[in-house]
C-alpha positions as CSV (number, residue, x, y, z in Angstrom):
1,X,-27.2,24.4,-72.8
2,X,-27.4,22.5,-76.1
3,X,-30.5,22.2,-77.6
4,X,-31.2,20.1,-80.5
5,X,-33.3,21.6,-83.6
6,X,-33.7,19.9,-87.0
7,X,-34.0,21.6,-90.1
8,X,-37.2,22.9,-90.6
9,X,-39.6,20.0,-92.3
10,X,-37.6,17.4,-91.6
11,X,-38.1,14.5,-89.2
12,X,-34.6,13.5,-88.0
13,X,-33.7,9.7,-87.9
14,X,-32.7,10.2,-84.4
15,X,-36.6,11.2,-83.8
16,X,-38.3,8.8,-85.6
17,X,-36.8,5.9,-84.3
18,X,-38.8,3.4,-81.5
19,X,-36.1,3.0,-78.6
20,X,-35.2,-0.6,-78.3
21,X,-35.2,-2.5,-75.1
22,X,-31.2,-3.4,-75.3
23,X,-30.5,0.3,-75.2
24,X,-32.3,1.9,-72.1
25,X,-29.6,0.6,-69.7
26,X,-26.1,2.5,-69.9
27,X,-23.3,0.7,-71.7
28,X,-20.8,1.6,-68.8
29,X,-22.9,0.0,-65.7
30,X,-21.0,-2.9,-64.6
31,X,-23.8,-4.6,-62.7
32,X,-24.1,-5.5,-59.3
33,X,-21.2,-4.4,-57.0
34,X,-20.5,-5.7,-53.7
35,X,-21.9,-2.8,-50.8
36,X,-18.1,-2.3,-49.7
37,X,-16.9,-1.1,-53.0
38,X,-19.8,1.0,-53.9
39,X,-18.7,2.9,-50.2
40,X,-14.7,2.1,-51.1
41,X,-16.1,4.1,-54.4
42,X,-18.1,6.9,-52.9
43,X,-15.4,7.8,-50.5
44,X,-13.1,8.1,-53.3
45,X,-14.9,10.3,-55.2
46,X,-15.8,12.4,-52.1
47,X,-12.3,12.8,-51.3
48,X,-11.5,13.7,-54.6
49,X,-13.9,16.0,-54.6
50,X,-12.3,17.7,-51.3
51,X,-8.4,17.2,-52.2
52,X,-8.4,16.7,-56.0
53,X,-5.3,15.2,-57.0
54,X,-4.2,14.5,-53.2
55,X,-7.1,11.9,-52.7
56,X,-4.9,9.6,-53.0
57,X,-2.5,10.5,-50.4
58,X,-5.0,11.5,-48.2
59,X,-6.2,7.9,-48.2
60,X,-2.7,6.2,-47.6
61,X,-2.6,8.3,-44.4
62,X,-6.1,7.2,-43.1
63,X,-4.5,3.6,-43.6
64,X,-1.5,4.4,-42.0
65,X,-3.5,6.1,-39.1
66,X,-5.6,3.2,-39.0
67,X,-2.7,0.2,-39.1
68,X,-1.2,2.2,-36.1
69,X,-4.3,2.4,-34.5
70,X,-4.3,-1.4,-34.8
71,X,-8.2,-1.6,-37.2
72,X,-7.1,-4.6,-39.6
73,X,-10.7,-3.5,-41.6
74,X,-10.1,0.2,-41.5
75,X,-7.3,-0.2,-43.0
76,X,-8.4,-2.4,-46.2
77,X,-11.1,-0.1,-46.9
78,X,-8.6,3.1,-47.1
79,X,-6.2,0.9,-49.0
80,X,-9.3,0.3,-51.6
81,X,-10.3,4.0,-51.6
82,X,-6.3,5.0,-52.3
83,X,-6.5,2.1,-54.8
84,X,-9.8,3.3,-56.8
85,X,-7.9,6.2,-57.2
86,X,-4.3,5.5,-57.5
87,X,-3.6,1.5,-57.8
88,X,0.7,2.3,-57.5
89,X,0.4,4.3,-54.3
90,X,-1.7,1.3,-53.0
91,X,0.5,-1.1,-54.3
92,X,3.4,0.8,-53.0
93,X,2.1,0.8,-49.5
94,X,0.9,-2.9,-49.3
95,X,5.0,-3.7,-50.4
96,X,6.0,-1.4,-47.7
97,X,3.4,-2.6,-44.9
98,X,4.9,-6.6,-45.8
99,X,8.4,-5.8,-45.2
């Protein structure tokens, strides 16, 4: 843990400074997000969490599984998860499920 400690008997600027209203919301938040991306999202980042690197793949299978299992939706939202975390593979797969 880092811990931050001015030099003794000195007020750092960092410190003395009133927070300003524009700054207590993260630069990075992109707003309002639709409630199917924000679960395209978590799923991602779950599967991540439980394949690392093979997310992805993982994701193009549940779509697979689900086009042969004939769920139209089910298979948008894996193609989103697999996108979120690897937009080729998605696009590869949409090519291949058009021709």
């Amino acid at each position: 843990m880092l811990r931050f400690a001015p030099r003794y008997g000195i007020i750092s600027p960092c410190l003395s400074r009133q927070v300003q209203a524009r700054h207590l919301r993260a630069v990075n938040d992109n707003g309002a997000r639709s409630l199917c991306h924000d679960e395209a999202l978590d799923t991602a980042l779950r599967l991540f969490a439980a394949h690392g690197f093979s997310a992805a793949a993982r994701a193009r299978d549940a779509a697979v599984i689900a086009e042969r299992s004939g769920e139209p939706g089910r298979v948008e939202f894996w193609v989103e998860v697999c996108a979120t975390l690897d937009r080729r593979m998605a696009r590869d797969f949409l090519k291949r499920k058009r021709s």
